[in-house]
N, C-alpha and C positions, 0 to 999 in steps of 0.2 A: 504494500500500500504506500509506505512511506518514497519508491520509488517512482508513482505515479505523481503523488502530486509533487518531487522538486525535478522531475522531466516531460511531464504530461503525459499525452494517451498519441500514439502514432497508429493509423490506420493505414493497411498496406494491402496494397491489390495481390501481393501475392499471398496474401493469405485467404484471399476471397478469389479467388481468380474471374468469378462467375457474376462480379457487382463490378458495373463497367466504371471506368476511374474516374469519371467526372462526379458520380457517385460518391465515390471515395472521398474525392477531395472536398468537397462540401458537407460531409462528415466529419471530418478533418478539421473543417473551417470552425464549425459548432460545438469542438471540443478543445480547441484551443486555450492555452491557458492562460492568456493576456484575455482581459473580459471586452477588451478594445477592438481584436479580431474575431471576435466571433460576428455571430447574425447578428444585426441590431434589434430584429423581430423574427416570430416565427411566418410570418407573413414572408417577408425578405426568403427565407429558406425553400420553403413553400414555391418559389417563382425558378428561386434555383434548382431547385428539382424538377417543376415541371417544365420546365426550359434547358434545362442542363444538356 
């Protein structure tokens, strides 16, 4: 645990091979540990997914 939160959460295509990476990276974006980069809204994510 204590690893997670002082290097965050890395989401990686190769561990999903099957979740195409723009996917991934917008996942990525929402788990970010700057609270600056993440989504501003879930609305904002939302657009990214179905747009992505």
């Amino acid at each position: 645990m204590m690893v997670i939160g002082s290097r965050g959460v890395r989401v990686s295509y190769l561990s999903a091979p099957h979740v195409p990476s723009t996917v991934c990276e917008i996942i990525q974006r929402a788990l970010n540990k700057d609270p600056g980069q993440r989504w501003q809204s879930a609305g904002a994510m939302r657009t990214a997914l179905m747009h992505g």
